[in-house]
C-alpha positions in Angstrom: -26.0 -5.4 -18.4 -22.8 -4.4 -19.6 -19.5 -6.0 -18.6 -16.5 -3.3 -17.5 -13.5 -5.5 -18.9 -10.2 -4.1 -16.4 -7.3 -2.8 -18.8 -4.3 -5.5 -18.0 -0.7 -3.0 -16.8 1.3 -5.2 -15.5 3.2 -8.8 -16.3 2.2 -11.1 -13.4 4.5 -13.7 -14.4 7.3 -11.2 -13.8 6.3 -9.8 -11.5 6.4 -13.3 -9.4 10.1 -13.7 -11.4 10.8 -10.3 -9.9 9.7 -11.4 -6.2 11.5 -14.5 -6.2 14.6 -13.2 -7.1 14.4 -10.4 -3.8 13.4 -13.0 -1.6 17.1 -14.2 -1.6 18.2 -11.4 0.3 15.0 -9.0 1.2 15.8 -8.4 5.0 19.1 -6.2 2.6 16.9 -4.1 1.5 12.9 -4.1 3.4 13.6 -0.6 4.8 10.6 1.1 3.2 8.4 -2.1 4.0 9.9 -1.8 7.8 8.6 2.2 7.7 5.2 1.0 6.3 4.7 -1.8 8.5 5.1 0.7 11.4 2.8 2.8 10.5 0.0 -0.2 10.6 1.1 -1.1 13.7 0.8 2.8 14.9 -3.0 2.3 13.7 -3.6 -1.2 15.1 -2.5 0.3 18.2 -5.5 2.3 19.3 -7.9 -0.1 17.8 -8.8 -2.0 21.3 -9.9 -5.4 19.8 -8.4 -8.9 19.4 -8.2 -10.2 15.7 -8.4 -14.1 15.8 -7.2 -15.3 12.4 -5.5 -12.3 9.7 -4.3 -12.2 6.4 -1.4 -10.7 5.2 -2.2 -10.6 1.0 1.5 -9.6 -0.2 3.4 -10.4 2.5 6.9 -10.6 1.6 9.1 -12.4 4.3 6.5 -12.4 6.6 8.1 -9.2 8.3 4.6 -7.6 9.2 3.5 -10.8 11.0 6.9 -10.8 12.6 6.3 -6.9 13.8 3.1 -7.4 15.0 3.8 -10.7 17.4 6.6 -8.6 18.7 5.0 -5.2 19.6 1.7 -6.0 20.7 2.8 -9.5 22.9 4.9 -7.1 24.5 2.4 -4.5 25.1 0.3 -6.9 26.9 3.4 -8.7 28.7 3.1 -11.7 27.0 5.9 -13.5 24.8 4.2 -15.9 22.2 4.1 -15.0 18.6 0.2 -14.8 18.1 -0.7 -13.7 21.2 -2.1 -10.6 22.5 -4.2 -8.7 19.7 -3.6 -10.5 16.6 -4.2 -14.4 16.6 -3.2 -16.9 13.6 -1.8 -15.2 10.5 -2.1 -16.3 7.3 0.5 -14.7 4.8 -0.2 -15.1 1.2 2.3 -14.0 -1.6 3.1 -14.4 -5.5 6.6 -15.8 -4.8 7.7 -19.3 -3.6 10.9 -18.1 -1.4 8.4 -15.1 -0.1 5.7 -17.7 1.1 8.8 -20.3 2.4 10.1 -17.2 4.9 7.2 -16.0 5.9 6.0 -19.8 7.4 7.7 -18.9 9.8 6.1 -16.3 11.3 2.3 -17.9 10.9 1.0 -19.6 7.4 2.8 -19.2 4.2 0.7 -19.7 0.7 1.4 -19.4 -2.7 -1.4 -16.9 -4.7 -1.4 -13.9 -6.8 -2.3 -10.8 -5.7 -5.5 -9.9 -7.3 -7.3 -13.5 -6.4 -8.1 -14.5 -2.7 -9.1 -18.2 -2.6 -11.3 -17.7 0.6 -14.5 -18.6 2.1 -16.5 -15.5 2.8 -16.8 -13.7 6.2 -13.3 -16.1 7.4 -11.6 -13.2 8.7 -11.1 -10.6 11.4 -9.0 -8.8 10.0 -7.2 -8.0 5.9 -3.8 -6.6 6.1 -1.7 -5.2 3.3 1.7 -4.0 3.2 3.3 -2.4 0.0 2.0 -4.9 -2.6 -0.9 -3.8 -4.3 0.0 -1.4 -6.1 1.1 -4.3 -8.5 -2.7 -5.2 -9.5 -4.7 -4.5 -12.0 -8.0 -4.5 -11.3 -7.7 -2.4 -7.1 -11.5 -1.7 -6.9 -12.3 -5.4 -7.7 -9.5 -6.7 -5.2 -11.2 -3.8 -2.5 -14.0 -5.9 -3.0 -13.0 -9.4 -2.5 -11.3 -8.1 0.8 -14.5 -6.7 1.6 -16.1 -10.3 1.5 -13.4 -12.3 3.1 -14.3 -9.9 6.2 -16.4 -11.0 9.1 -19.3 -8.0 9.9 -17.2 -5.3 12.1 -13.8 -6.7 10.7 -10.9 -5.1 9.8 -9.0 -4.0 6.8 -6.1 -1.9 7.3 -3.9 -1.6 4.1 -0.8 0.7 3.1 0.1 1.0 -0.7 2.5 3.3 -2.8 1.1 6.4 -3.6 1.3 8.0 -6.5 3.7 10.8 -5.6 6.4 8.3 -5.2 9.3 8.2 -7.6 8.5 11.7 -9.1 12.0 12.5 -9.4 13.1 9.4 -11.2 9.9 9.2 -13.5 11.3 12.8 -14.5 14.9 12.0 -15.6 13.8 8.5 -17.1 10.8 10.3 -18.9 13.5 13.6 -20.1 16.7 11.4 -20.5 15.0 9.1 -23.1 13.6 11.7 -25.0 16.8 13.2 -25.1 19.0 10.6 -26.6 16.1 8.5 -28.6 13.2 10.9 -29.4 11.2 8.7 -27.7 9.3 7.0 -24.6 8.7 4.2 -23.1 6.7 3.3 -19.9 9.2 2.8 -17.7 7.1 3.5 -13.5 3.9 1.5 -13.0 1.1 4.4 -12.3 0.1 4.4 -8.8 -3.3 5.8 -7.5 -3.8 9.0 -5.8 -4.7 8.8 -2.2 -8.8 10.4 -3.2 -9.0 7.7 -5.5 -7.6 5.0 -2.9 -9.9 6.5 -0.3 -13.2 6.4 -2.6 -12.6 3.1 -3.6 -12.9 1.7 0.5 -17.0 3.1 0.0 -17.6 1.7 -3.2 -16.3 -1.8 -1.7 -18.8 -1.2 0.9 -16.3 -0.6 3.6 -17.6 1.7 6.7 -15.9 4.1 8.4 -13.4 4.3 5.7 -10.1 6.7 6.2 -7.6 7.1 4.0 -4.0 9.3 5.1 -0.5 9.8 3.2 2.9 9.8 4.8 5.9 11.7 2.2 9.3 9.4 2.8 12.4 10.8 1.4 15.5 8.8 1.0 19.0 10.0 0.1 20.8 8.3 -2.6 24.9 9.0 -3.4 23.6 8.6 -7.4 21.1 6.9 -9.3 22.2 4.0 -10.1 22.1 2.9 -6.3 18.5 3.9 -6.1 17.9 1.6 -9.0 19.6 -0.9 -7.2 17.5 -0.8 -4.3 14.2 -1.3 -6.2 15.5 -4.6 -7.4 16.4 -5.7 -4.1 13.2 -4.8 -3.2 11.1 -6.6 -6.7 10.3 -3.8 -7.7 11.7 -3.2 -11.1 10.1 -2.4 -14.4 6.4 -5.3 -14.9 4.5 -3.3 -17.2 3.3 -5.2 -19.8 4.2 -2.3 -22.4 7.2 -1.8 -21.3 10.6 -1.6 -24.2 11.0 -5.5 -24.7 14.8 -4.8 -26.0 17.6 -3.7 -23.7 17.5 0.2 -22.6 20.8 2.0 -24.1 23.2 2.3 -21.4 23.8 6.2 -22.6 20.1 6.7 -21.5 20.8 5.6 -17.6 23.9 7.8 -18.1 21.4 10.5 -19.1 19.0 10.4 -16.7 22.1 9.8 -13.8 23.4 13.7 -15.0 19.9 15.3 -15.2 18.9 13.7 -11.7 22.0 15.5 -10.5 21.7 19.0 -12.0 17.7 19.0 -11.2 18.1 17.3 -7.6 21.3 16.6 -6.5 21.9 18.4 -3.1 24.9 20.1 -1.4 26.6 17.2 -0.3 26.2 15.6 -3.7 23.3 13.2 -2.2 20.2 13.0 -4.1 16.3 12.8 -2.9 14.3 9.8 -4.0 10.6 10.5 -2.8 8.2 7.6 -1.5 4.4 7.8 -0.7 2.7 6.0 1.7 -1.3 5.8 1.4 -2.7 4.3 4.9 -6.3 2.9 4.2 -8.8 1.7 7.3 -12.0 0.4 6.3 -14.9 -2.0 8.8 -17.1 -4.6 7.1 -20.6 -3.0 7.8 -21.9 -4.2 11.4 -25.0 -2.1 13.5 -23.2 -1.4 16.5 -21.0 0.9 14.0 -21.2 4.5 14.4 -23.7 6.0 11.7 -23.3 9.4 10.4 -26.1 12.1 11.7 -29.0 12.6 9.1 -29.1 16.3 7.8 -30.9 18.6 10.4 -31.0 16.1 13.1 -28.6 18.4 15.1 -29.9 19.6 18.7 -28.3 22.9 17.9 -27.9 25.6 15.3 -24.2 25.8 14.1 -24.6 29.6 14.1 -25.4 29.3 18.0 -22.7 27.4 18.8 -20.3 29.7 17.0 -21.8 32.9 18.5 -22.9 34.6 14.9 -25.4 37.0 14.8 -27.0 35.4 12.1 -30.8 35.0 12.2 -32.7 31.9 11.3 -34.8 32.9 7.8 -38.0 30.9 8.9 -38.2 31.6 13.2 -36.0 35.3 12.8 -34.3 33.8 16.0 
């Protein structure tokens, strides 16, 4: 039998340094984690069922924790942090100073991304907001989510798609080029939303959905969207990424080009961010099961009124 061996992309260990140094002053700069976090909360809100004890894999400050104790206790009038539809939370992240501030918003522990030091079948419910598109191997982390699930739990992730940042992978790409002849990685690759949605089945996740949200944020130049990306930890982990200091003429570059390609009237400029929504259920038999081919009570061209005539019956 053979072995697949995952290609290694990024630098955990910097990618942890990168963490820990946002976690200073995250709540600065969490806007895109706020917008994603609302839209799980949007799909946890017509799912009619209590989740006893959660993880949060990536969690940041603990902000998704935070937004869920808040909108669902008030929903059902009730004004504990835990109550209502989501129970105990444990919240899991690379970084020290992530895992400190989110303690206190349920359980805070230090792991990496890509390995989930649980028993099997311990949880309702796997949540994921905007982290995992920093490991390597996704289908095999699908997959050990898929085991930490009790039959009929939950996982409901969100991850960056990989429309987001096409304008600054455009400059960065042209502007290097331009003033070294060469290029660099410089933007982790991030999967496309078919891929993200196929990988929910081959995990063995039922029901799976997966949907796509297009954010656009306005920038007065470059260089503050850069900014913004290392308040957030997300700056440059690649593993083969330039070792040496970029030229400053190259940022200078890329600045200009993102302008003349993208700047708008008012001299603001779009920075573009995709949202992929995933919902998969551990397997359970009270699930919903698709219909087997020709079990249907009814012809679809009878329902739709065509004149077309069955070959066999000429009805």
């Amino acid at each position: 039998m053979m072995t697949m061996t995952v290609p290694l992309l990024f630098d955990q260990q910097l990618i942890r340094q990168h963490r820990q140094r946002a976690s200073r002053d995250y709540a600065d700069f969490a806007f895109l984690k706020d917008a994603a976090a609302a839209r799980l909360a949007d799909r946890l809100e017509l799912i009619r069922r209590d989740f006893d004890l959660c993880l949060d894999l990536g969690a940041h400050d603990g902000r998704l924790a935070r937004l869920f104790a808040q909108h669902f206790s008030q929903e059902s009038g009730q004004d504990s942090a835990g109550s209502g539809k989501i129970g105990h939370m444990i919240q899991s992240d690379p970084a020290v100073g992530f895992a400190l501030a989110a303690a206190n918003y349920g359980s805070g522990i230090v792991h990496a991304l890509d390995h989930l030091p649980y028993k099997a079948e311990s949880f309702d419910a796997v949540f994921s907001c905007l982290s995992l598109h920093w490991v390597d191997d996704l289908p095999g982390l699908m997959m050990q989510a898929r085991r930490l699930l009790k039959p009929d739990g939950l996982l409901l992730m969100s991850l960056l798609g990989g429309n987001s940042l096409i304008e600054l992978r455009q400059v960065l790409a042209e502007a290097e080029q331009d003033i070294t002849g060469g290029l660099s990685p410089r933007c982790a690759p991030m999967a496309d939303i078919r891929d993200i949605g196929g990988l929910l089945g081959r995990a063995g996740l039922a029901l799976p959905v997966a949907d796509s949200d297009r954010l656009t944020v306005h920038y007065p130049h470059m260089f503050k969207l850069m900014a913004d990306l290392r308040g957030m930890g997300e700056q440059n982990a690649l593993l083969a990424r330039l070792k040496t200091p970029t030229r400053r003429d190259v940022f200078y570059r890329a600045a200009e080009i993102y302008q003349q390609r993208f700047g708008q009237a008012d001299g603001q400029i779009p920075a573009s961010f995709e949202i992929v929504t995933v919902t998969g259920w551990a397997p359970h038999e009270s699930q919903q099961k698709p219909l087997r081919p020709g079990s249907a009570a009814q012809r679809l061209a009878t329902v739709l009124e065509s004149d077309e005539k069955d070959p066999e019956t000429g009805v």
